[in-house]
N, C-alpha and C positions, 0 to 999 in steps of 0.2 A: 845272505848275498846282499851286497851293497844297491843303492839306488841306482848307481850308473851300471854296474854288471844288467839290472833288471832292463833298466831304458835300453840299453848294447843289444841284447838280445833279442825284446820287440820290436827294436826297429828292425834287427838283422830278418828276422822269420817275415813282419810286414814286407820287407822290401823284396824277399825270395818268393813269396807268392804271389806280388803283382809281377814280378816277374815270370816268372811260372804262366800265368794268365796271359803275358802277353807273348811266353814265347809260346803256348799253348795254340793258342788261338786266333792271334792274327799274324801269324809268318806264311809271307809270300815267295814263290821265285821272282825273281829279278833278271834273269840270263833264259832265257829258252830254249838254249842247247840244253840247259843244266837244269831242268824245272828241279832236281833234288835238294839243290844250292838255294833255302831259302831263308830270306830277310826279315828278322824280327828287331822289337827295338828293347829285348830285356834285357839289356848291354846298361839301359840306362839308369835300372835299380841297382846294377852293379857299383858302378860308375858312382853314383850317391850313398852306397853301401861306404865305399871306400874313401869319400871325403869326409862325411860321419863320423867314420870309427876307425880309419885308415884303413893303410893297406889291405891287413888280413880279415877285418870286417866287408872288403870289399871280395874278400875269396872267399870268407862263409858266405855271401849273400848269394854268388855263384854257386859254390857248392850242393847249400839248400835246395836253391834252384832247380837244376840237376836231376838232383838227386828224385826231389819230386817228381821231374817232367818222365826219369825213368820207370820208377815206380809203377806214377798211373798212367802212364803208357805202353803197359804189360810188361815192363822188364826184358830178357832174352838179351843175346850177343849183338845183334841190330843194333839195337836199343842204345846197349852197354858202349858202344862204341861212337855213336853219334851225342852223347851224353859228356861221356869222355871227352869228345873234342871241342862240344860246345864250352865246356866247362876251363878248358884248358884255353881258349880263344877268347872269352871275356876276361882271365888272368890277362893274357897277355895285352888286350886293349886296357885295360881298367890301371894298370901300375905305372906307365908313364905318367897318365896322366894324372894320380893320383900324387906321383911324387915332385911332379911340379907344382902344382897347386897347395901342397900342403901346407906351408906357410908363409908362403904370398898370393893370396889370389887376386891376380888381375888381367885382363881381357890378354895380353902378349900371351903369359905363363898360361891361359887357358888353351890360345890357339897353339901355342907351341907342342902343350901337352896332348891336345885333341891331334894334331897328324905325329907327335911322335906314338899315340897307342895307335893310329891307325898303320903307319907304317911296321910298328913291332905285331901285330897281328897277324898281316900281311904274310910276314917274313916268317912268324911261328906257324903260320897257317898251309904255308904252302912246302914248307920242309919236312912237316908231321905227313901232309898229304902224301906225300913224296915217298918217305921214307917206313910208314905206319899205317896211316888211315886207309887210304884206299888200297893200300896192299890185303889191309885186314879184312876191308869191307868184298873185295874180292873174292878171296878166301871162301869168307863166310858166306857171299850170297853166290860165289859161281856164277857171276855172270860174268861177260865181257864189257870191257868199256868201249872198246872199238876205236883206239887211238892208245897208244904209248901215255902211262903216269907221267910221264915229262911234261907229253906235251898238254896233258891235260890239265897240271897244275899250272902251266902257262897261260891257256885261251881259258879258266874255268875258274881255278881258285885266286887267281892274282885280282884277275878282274872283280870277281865276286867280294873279297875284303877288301878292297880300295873303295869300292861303292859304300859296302857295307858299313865302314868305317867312316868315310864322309857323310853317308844318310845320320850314321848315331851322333855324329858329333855335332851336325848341324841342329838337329832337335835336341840335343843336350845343351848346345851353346845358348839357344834361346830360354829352355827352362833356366838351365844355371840363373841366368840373368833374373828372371822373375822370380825363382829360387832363393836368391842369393840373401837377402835378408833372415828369411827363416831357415836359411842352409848354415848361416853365420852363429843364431842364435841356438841351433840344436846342436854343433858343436862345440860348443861349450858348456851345454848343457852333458853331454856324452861325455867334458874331461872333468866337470866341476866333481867330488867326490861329496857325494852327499851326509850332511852331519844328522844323525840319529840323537 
């Protein structure tokens, strides 16, 4: 296996564990109707996952993610399903923004990218609610929500990724920034092919 496959991979596993950690352990509610709707910031190892290594290094860094947080958090259909979406909602935030940035990066291309992934999340977020998630989560836990999936992806999910998405971008935009030199330097390090 080549020097960069090796570097690819450590950082991908590195960044899916502080991820992990943070969605682990410091995810808040934000909305108090919705204390379930809650706010982490592992969007951001994704986020870095995917300026790194591109795109789909930005969807294994998710995946890993994920997949951990299911794991050891007992696994079961719950689980499988809030895993799911988590997984599916940092794709959708992570790829605008990754594909504007990729080969220019400058403060426009980053705001531009930061509300176009906040907007595309938004928009995957509350169609999957719609049409998938909370049907499934119903289902499976038998409870009621006590208001129509409409309306609840209106007052509940809209709200909640528009936040959600301005809180990651705002503490993204500021590491980027502080980032940006050794952000510069590790990506080309991740394309340079190393000679043995």
């Amino acid at each position: 296996m080549s020097g960069s496959k090796v570097h690819r991979l450590v950082g991908v596993a590195l960044l899916a564990a502080v991820g992990f950690i943070l969605q682990m352990f410091l995810a808040f509610p934000i909305l108090p109707a919705f204390p379930f709707l809650k706010l982490d910031l592992s969007d951001l190892t994704v986020l870095l996952g995917g300026l790194l290594y591109g795109p789909v290094g930005g969807v294994m860094v998710a995946f890993v993610r994920s997949l951990l947080h299911y794991v050891l958090t007992g696994g079961g259909v719950i689980n499988l399903i809030g895993d799911a979406a988590s997984f599916v909602a940092s794709c959708g935030f992570m790829w605008p923004v990754v594909a504007l940035m990729k080969n220019k990066n400058s403060i426009g291309r980053q705001l531009t990218g930061l509300i176009g992934g906040t907007l595309s999340l938004t928009v995957i977020m509350s169609v999957l609610n719609l049409v998938l998630i909370m049907p499934a989560y119903l289902a499976v836990m038998n409870f009621q929500l006590g208001m129509s999936t409409a309306k609840y992806v209106l007052i509940g999910v809209v709200p909640f990724n528009l936040i959600k998405g301005v809180v990651v971008s705002v503490v993204f935009f500021a590491l980027a920034k502080a980032l940006m030199p050794w952000l510069e330097k590790q990506q080309r390090a991740a394309q340079v092919p190393h000679l043995h």
